[in-house]
FIMIKOL-490845 format. One record per atom (N, C-alpha, C): atom name; x, y, z; residue number from 1. Coordinates in pm, 1 decimal. Example, Ala and Ser with C-alpha at 12.3 -4.5 7.8 and 13.67 -1.06 7.14 Angstrom:
// FIMIKOL-490845
['N',[1319.0,-569.0,780.0],1];
['CA',[1230.0,-450.0,780.0],1];
['C',[1320.0,-330.0,780.0],1];
['N',[1285.0,-225.0,708.0],2];
['CA',[1367.0,-106.0,714.0],2];
['C',[1290.0,3.0,787.0],2];
// end
This chain:
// FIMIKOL-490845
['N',[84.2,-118.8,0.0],1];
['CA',[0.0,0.0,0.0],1];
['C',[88.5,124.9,0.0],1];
['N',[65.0,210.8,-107.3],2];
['CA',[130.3,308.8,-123.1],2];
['C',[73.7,432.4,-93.0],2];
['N',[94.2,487.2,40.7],3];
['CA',[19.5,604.1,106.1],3];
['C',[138.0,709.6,95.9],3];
['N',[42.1,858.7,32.7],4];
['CA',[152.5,973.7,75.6],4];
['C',[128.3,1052.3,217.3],4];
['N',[206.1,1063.2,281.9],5];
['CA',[220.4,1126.0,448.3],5];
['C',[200.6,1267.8,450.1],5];
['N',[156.3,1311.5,510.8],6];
['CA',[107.8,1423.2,530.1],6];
['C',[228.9,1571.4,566.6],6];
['N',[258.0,1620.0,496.8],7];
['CA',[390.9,1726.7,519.6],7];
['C',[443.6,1692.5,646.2],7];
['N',[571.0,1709.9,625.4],8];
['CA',[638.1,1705.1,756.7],8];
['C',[677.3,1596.8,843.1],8];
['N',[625.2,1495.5,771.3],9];
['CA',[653.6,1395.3,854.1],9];
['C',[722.7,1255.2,764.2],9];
['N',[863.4,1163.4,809.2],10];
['CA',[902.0,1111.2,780.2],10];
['C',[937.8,932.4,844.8],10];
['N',[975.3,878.5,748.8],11];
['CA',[952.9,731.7,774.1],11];
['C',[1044.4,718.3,839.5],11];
['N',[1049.4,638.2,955.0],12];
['CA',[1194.1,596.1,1058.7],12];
['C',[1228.9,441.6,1053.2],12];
['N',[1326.0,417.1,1036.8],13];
['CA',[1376.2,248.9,1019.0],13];
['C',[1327.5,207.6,1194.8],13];
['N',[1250.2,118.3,1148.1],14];
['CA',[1161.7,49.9,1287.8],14];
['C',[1296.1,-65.4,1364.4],14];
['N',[1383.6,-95.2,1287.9],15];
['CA',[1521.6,-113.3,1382.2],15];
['C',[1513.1,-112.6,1567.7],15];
['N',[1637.4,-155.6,1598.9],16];
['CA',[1672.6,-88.2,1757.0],16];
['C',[1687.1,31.7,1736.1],16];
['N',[1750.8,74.2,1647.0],17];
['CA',[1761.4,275.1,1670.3],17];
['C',[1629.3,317.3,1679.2],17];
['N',[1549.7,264.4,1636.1],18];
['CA',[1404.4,360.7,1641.1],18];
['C',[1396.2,427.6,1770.9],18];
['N',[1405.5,359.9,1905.5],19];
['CA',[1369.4,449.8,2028.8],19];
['C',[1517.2,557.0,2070.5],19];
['N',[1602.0,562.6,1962.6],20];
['CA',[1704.5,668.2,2012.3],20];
['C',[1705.3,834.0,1894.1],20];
['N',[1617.4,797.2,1859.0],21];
['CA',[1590.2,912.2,1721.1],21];
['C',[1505.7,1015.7,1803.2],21];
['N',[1422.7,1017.8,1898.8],22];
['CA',[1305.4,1108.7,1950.5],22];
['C',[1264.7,1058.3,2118.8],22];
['N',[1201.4,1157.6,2170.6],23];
['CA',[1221.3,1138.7,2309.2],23];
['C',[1084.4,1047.4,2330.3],23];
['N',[1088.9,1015.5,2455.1],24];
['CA',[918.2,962.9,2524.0],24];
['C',[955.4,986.2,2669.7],24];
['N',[830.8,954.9,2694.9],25];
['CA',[780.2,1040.8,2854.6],25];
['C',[747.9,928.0,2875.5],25];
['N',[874.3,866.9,3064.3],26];
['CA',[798.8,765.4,3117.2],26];
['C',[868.1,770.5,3261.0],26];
['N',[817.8,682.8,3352.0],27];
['CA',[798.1,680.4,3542.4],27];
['C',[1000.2,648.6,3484.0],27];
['N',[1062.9,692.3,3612.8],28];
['CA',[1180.5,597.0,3623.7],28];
['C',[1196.2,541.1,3789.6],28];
['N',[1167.0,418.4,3781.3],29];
['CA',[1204.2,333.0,3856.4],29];
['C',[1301.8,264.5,3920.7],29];
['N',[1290.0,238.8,4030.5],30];
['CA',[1421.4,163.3,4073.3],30];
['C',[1374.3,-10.6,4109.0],30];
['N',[1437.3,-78.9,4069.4],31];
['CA',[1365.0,-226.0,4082.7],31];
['C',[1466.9,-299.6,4129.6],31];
['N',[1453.4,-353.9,4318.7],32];
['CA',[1549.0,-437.4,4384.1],32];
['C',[1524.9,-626.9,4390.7],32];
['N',[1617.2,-641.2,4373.1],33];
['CA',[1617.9,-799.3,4351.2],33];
['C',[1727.4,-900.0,4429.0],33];
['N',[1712.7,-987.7,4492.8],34];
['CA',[1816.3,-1025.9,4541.9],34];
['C',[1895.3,-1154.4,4512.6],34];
['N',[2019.5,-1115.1,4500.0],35];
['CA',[2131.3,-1169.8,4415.7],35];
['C',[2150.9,-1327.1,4457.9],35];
['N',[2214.9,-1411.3,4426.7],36];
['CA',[2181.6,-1557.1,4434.9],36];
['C',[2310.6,-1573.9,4561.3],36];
['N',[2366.8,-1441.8,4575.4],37];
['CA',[2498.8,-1436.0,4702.5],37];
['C',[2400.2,-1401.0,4814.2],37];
['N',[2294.3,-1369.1,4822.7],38];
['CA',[2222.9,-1303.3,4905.0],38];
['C',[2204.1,-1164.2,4923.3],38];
['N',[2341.6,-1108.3,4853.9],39];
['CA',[2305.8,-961.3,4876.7],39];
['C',[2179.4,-904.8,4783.1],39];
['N',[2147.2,-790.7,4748.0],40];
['CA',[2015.4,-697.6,4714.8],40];
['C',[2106.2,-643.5,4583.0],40];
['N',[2031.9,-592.1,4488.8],41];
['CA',[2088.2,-535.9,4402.0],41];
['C',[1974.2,-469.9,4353.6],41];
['N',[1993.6,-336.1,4312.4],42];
['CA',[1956.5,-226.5,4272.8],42];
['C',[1956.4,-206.7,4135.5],42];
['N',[1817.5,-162.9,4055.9],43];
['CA',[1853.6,-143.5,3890.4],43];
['C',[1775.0,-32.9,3894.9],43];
['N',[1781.5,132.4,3809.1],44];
['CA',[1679.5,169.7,3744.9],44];
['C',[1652.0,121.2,3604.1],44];
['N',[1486.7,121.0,3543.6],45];
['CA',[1426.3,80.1,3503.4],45];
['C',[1335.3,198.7,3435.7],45];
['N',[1329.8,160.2,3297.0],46];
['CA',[1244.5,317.3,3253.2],46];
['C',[1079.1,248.0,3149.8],46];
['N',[1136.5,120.0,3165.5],47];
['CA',[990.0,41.0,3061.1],47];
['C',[931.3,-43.2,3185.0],47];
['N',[869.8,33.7,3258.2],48];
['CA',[828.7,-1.9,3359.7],48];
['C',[685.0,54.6,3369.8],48];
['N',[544.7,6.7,3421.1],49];
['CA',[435.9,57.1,3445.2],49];
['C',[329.3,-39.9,3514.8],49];
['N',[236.1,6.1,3578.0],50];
['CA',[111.4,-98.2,3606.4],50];
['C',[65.9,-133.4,3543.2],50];
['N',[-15.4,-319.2,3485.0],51];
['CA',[-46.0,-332.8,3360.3],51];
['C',[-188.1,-408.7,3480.9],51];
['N',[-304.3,-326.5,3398.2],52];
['CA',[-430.0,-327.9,3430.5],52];
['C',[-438.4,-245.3,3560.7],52];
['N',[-547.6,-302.0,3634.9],53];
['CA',[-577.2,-218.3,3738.0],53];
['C',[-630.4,-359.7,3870.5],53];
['N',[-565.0,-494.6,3828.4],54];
['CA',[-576.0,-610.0,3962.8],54];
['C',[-446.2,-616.5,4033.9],54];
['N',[-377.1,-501.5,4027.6],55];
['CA',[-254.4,-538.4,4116.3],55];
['C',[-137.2,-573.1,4031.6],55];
['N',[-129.2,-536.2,3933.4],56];
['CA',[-9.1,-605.3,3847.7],56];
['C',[84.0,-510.6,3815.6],56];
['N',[214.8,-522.6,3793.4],57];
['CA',[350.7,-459.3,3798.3],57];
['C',[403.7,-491.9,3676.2],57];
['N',[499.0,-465.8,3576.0],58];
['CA',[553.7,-518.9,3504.4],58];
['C',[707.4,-421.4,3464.2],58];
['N',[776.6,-484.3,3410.4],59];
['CA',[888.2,-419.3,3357.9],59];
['C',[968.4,-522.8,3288.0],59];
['N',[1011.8,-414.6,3205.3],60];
['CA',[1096.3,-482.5,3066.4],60];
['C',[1281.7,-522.2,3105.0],60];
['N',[1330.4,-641.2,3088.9],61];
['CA',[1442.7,-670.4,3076.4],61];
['C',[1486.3,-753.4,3008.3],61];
['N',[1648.5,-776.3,3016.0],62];
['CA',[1716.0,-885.1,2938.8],62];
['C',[1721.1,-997.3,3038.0],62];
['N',[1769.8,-1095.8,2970.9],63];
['CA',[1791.9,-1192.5,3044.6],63];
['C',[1983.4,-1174.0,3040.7],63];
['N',[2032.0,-1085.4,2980.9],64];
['CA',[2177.2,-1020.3,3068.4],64];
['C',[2220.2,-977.2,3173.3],64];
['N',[2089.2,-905.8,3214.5],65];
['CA',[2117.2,-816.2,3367.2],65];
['C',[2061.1,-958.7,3491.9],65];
['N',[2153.2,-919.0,3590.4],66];
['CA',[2115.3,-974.5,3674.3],66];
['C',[1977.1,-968.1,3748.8],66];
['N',[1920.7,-849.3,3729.8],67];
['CA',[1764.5,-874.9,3755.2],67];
['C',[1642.6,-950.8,3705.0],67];
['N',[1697.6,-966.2,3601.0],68];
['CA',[1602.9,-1069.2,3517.4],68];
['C',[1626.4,-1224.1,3579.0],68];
['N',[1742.7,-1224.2,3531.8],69];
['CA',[1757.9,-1371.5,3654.2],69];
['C',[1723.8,-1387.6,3810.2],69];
['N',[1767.6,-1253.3,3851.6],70];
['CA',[1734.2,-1264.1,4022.9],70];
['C',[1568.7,-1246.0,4030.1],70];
['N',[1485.7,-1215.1,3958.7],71];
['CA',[1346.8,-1204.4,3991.9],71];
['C',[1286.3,-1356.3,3942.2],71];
['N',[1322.1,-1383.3,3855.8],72];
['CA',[1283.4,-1554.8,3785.1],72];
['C',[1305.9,-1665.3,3907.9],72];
['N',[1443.5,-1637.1,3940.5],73];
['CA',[1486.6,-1749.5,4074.0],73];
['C',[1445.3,-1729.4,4173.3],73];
['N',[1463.1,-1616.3,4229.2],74];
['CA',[1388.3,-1542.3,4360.4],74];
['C',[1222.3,-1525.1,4385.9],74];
['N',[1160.8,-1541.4,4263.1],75];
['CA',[1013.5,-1585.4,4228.6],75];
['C',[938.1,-1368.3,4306.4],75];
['N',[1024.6,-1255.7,4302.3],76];
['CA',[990.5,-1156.2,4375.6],76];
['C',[1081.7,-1080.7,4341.0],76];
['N',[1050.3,-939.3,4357.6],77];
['CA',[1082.4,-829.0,4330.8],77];
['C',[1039.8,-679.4,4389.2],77];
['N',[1102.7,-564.3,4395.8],78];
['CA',[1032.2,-474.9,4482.3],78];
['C',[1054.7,-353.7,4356.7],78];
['N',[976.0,-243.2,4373.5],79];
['CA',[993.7,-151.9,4288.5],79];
['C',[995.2,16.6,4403.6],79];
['N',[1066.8,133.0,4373.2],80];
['CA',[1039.0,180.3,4409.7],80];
['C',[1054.4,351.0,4291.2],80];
['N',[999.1,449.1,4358.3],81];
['CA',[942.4,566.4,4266.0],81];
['C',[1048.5,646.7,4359.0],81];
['N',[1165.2,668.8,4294.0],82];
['CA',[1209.3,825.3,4358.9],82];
['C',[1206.2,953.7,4337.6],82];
['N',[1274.6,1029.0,4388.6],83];
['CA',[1182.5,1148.3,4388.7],83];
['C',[1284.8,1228.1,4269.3],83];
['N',[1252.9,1383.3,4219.2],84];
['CA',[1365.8,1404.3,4128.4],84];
['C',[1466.1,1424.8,4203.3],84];
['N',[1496.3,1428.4,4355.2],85];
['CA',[1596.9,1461.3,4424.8],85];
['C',[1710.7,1355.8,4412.7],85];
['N',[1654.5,1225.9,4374.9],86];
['CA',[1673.8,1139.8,4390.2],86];
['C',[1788.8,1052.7,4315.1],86];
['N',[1775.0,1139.6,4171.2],87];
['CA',[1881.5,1110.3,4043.9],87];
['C',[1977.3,1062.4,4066.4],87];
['N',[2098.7,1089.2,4173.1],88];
['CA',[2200.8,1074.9,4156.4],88];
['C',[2206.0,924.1,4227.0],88];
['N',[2140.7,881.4,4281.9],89];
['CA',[2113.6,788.1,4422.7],89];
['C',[2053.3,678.7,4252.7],89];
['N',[1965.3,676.7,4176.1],90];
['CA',[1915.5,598.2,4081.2],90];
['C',[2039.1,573.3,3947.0],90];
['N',[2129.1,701.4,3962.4],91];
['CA',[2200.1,690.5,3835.1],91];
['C',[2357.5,575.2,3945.8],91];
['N',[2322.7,624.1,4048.2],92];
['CA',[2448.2,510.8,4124.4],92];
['C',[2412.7,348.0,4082.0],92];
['N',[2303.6,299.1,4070.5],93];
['CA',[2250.4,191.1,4055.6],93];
['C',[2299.9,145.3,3898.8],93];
['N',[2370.0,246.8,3831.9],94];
['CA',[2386.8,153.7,3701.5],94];
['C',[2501.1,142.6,3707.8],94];
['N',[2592.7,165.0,3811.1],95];
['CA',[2775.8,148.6,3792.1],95];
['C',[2744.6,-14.9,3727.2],95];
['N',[2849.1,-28.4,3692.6],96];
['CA',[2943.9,-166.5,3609.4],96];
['C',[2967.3,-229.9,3768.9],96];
['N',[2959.0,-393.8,3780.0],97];
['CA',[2994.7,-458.6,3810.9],97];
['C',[3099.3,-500.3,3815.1],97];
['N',[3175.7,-542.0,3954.9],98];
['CA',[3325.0,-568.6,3956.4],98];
['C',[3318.0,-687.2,4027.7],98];
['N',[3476.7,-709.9,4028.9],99];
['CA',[3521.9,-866.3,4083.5],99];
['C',[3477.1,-978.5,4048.8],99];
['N',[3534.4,-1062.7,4111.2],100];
['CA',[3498.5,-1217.3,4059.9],100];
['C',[3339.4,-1256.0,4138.9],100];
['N',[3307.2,-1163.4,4215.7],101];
['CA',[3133.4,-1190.0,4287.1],101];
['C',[3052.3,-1059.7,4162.1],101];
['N',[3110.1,-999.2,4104.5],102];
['CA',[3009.9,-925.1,3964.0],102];
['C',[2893.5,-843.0,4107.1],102];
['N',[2994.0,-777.9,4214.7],103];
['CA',[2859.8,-722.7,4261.5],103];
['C',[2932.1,-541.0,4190.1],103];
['N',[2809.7,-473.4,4268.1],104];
['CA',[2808.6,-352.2,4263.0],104];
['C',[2847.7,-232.6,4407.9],104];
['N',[2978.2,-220.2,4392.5],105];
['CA',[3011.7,-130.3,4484.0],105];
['C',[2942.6,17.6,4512.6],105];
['N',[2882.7,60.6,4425.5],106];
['CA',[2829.9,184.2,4418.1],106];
['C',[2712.1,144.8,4548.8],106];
['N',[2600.6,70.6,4524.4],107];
['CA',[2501.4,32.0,4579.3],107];
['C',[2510.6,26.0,4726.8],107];
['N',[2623.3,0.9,4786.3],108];
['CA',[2684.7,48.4,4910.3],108];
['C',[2654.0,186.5,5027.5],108];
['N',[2649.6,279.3,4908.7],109];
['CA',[2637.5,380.5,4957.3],109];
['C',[2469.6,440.1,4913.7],109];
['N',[2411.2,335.0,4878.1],110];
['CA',[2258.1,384.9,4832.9],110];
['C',[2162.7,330.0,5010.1],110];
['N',[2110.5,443.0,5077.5],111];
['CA',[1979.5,390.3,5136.4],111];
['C',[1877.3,339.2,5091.1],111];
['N',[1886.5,263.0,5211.4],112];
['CA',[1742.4,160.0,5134.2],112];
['C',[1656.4,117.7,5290.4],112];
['N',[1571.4,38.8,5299.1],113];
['CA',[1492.5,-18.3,5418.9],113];
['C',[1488.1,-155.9,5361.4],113];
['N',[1413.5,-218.1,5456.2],114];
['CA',[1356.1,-375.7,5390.2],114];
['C',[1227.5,-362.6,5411.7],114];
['N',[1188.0,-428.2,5269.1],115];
['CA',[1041.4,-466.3,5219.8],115];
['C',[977.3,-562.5,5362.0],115];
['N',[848.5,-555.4,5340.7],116];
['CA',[765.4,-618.8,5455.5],116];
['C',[705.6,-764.7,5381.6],116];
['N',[689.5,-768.8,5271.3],117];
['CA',[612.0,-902.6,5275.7],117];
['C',[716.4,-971.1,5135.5],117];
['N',[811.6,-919.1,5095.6],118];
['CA',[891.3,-1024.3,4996.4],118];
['C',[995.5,-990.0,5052.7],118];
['N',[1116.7,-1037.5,5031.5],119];
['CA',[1272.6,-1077.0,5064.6],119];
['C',[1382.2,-986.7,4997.9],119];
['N',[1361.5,-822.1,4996.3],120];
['CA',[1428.0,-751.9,4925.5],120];
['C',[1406.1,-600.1,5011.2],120];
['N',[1493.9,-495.7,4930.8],121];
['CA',[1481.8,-353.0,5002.9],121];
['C',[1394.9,-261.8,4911.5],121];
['N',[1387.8,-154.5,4975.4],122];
['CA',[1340.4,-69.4,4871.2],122];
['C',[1437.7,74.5,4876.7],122];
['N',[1435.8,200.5,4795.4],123];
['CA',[1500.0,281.6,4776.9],123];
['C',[1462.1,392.0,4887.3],123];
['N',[1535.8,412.7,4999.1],124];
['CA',[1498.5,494.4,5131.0],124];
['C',[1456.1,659.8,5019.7],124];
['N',[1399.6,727.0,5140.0],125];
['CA',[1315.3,853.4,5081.1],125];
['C',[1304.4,868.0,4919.0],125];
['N',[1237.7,760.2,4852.6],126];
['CA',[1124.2,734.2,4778.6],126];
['C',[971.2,787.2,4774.0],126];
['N',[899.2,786.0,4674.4],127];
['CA',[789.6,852.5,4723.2],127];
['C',[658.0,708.5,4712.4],127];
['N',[682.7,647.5,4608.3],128];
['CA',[556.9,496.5,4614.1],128];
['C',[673.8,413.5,4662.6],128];
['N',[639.0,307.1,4664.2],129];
['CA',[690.8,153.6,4655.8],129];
['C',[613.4,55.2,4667.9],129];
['N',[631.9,-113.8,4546.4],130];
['CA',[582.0,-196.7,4555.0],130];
['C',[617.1,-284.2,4613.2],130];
['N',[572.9,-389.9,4621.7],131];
['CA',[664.5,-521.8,4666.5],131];
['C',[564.3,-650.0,4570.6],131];
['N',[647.8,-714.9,4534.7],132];
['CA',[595.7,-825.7,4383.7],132];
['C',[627.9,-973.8,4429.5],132];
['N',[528.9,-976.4,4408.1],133];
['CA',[564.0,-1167.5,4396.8],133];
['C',[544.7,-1208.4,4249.6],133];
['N',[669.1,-1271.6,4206.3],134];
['CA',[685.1,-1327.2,4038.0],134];
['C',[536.1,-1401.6,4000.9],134];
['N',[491.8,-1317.8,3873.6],135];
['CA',[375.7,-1413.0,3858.0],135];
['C',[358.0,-1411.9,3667.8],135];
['N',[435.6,-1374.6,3597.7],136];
['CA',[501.8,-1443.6,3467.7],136];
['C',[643.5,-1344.4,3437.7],136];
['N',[665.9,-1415.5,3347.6],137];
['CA',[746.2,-1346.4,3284.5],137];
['C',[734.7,-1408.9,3087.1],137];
['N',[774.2,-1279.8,3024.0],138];
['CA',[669.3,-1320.4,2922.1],138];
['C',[806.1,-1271.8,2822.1],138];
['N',[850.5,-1373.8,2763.2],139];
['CA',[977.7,-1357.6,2659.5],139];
['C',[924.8,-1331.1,2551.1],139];
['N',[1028.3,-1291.2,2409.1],140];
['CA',[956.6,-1272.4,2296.7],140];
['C',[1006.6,-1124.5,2218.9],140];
['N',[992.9,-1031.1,2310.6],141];
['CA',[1013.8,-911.3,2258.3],141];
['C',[1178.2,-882.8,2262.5],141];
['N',[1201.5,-916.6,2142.1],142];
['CA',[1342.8,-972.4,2093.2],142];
['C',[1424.5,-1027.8,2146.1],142];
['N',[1537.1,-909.7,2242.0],143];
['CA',[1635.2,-1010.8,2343.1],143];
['C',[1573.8,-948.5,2507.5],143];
['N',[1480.6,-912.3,2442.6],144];
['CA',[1417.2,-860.1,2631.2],144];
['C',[1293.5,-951.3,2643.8],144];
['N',[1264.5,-938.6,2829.1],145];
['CA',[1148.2,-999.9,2840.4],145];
['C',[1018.7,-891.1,2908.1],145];
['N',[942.7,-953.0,2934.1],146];
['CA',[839.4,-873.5,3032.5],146];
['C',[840.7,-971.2,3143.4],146];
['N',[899.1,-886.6,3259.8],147];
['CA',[870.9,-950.1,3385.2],147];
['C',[782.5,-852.7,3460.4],147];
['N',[686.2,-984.5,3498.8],148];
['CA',[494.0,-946.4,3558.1],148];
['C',[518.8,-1028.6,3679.2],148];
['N',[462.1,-894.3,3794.9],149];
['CA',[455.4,-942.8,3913.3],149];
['C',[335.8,-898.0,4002.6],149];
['N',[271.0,-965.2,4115.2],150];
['CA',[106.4,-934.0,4152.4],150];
['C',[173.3,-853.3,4296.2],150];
['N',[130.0,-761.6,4293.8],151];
['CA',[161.0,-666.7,4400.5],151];
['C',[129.5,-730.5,4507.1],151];
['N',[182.6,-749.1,4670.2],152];
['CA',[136.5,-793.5,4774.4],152];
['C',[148.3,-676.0,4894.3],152];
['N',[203.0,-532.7,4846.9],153];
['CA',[250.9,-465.5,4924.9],153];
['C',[266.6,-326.3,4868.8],153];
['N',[214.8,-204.8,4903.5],154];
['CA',[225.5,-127.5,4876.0],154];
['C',[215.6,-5.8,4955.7],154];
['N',[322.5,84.6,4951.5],155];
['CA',[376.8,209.4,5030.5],155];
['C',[373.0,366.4,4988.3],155];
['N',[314.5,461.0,5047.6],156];
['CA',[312.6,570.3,4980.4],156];
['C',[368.7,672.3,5098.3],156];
['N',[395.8,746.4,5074.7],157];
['CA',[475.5,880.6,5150.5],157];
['C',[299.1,973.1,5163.6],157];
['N',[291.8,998.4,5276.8],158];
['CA',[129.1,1094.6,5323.1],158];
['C',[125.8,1217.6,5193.0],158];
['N',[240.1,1296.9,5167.9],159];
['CA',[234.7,1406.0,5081.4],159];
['C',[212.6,1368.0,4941.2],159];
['N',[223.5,1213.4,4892.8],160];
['CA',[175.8,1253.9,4729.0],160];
['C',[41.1,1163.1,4744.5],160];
['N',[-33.1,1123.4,4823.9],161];
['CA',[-173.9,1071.7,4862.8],161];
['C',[-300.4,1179.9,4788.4],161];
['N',[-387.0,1124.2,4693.5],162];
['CA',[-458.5,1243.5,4667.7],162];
['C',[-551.0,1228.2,4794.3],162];
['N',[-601.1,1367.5,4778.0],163];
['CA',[-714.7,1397.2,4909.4],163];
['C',[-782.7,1518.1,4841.6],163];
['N',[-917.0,1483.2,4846.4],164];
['CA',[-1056.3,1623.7,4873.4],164];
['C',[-1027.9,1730.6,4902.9],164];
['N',[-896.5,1741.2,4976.1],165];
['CA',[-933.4,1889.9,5049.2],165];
['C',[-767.6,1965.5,5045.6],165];
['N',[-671.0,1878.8,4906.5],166];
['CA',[-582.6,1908.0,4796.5],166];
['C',[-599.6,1909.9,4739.9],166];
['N',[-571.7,2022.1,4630.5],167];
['CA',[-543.2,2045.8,4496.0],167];
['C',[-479.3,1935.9,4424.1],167];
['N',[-543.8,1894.4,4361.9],168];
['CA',[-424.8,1806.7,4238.2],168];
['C',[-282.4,1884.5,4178.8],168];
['N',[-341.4,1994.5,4180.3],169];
['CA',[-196.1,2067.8,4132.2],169];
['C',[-123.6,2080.6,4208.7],169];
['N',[-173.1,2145.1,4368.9],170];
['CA',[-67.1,2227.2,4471.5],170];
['C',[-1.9,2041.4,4502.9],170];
['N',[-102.2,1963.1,4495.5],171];
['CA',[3.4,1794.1,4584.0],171];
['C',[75.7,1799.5,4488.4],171];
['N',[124.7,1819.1,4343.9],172];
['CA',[237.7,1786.3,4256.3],172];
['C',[315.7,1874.0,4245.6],172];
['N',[263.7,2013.1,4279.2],173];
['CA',[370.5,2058.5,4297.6],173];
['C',[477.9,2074.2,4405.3],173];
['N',[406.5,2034.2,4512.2],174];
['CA',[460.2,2025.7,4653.5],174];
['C',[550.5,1890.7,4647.1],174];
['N',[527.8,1820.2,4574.2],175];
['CA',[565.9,1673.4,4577.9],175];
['C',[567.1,1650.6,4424.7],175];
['N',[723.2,1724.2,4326.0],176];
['CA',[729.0,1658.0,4205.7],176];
['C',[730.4,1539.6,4150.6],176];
['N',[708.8,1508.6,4068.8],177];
['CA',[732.7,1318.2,4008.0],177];
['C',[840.4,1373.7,3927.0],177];
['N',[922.7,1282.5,3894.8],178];
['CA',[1024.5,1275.9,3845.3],178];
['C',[977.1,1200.6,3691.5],178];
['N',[1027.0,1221.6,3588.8],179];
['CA',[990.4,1160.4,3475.5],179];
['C',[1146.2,1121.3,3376.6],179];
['N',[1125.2,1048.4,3361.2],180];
['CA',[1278.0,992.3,3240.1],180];
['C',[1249.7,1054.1,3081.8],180];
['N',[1297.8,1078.3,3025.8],181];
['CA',[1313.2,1111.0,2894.8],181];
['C',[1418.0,1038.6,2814.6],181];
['N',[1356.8,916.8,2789.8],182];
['CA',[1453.1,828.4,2669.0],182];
['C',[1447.7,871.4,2527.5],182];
['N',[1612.3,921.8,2514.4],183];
['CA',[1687.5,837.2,2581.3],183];
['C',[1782.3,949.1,2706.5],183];
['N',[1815.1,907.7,2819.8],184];
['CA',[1938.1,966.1,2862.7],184];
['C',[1922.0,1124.6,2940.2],184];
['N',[1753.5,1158.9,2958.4],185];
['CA',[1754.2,1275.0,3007.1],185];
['C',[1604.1,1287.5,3111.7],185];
['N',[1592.4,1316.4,3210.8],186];
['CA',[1515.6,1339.8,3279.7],186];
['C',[1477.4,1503.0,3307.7],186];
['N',[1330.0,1473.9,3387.2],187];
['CA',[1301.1,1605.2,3445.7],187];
['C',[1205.9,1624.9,3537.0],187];
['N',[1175.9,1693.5,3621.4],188];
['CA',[1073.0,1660.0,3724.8],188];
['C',[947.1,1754.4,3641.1],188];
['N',[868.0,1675.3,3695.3],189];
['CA',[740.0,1700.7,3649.0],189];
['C',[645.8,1848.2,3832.4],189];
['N',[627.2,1934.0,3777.9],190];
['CA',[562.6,2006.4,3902.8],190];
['C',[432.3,2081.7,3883.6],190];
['N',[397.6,2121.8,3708.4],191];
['CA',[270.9,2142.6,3709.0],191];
['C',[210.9,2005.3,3612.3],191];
['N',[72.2,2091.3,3635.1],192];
['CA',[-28.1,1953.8,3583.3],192];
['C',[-181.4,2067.5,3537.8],192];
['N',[-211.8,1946.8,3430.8],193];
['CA',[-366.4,2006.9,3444.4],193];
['C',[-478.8,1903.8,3409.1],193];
['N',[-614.5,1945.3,3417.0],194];
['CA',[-677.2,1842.2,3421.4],194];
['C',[-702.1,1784.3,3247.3],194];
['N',[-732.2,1652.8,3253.0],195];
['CA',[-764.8,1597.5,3121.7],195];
['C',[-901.2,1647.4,3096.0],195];
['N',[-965.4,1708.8,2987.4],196];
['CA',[-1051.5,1730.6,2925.3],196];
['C',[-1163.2,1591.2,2882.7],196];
['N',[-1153.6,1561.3,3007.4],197];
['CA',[-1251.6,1396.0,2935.3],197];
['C',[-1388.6,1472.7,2871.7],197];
['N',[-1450.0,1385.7,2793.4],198];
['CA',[-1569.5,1414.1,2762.7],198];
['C',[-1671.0,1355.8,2832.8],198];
['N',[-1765.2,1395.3,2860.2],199];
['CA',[-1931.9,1370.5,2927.3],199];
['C',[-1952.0,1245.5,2889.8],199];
['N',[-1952.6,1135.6,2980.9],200];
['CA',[-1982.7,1017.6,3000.6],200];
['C',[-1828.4,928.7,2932.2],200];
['N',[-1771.0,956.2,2995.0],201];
['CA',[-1564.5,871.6,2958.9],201];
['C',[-1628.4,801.1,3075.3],201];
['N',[-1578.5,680.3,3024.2],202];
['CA',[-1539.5,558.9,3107.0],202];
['C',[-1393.6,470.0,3129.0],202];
['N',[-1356.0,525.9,3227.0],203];
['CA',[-1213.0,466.8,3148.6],203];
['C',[-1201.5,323.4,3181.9],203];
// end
């Protein structure tokens, strides 16, 4: 089918480069897993989101990184939402692995707490956090997978809680979200406005 495109707009090789040509807007996450030494290990995570609305978690990996393996074996996983303060504490989580144990020295110096109902930490002054029990993982999408987990646990900080008698705007702005911009650039998010649904949206 031979369609002409409408000015201005051009065809992109659907390739791996496709997601490094133009930006997208998404949560960045930190997702802890624990290592088959016992220690915890720390990843951020940017293809990450809730999939439906029964409790389900998901995020995209390889079966290279050690999280993909440590959540498969470990049958659990924890996720947590930091804040934009938070960057440097999420960008520590991607140092390179050293020594003959392949751990991560950086992670050392990251706060964290321990999760209440699975076997892992979460990222200290965070603003959500989950806690997952493995419930698929779904290969296919080339050399990555989708690992899906059923929430058993969930944590929120009192200030980003909506409430009646807050503004949707003044709680985000008082309490930014942090947003990733793939590839390689973030920004906190502090205003907002409402969606224009139409008269009778069901979502």
């Amino acid at each position: 089918m031979d369609t002409q495109l409408p000015e201005g707009l051009m065809t992109l090789d659907v390739g791996p480069s496709l997601w490094s040509r133009f930006y997208t807007v998404s949560s960045l996450v930190v997702v802890g897993t624990k290592e088959e030494s016992g220690a915890y290990d720390l990843a951020p995570k940017h293809m990450a989101l809730p999939l439906g609305f029964a409790g389900h978690f998901g995020f995209v990996c390889t079966p290279r990184h050690h999280t993909y393996g440590n959540a498969r074996r470990e049958g659990a996983f924890t996720v947590s939402y930091p804040q934009p303060t938070q960057v440097v504490m999420a960008s520590l989580a991607t140092a390179p692995r050293e020594g003959d144990d392949g751990c991560k020295p950086s992670l050392s110096v990251i706060p964290t707490f321990p999760a209440t109902k699975v076997d892992g930490v979460l990222l200290e002054d965070g603003y959500l956090f989950f806690e997952c029990e493995l419930d698929r993982v779904i290969d296919g999408f080339g050399e990555h997978g989708l690992i899906v987990g059923r929430i058993v646990a969930a944590h929120a900080r009192h200030s980003v809680l909506r409430d009646e008698e807050v503004d949707d705007q003044e709680l985000i702005y008082e309490m930014p979200l942090l947003a990733y911009l793939h590839p390689g650039r973030y920004s906190p998010i502090e205003r907002s406005y409402s969606f224009p649904f139409l008269e009778g949206f069901r979502g």
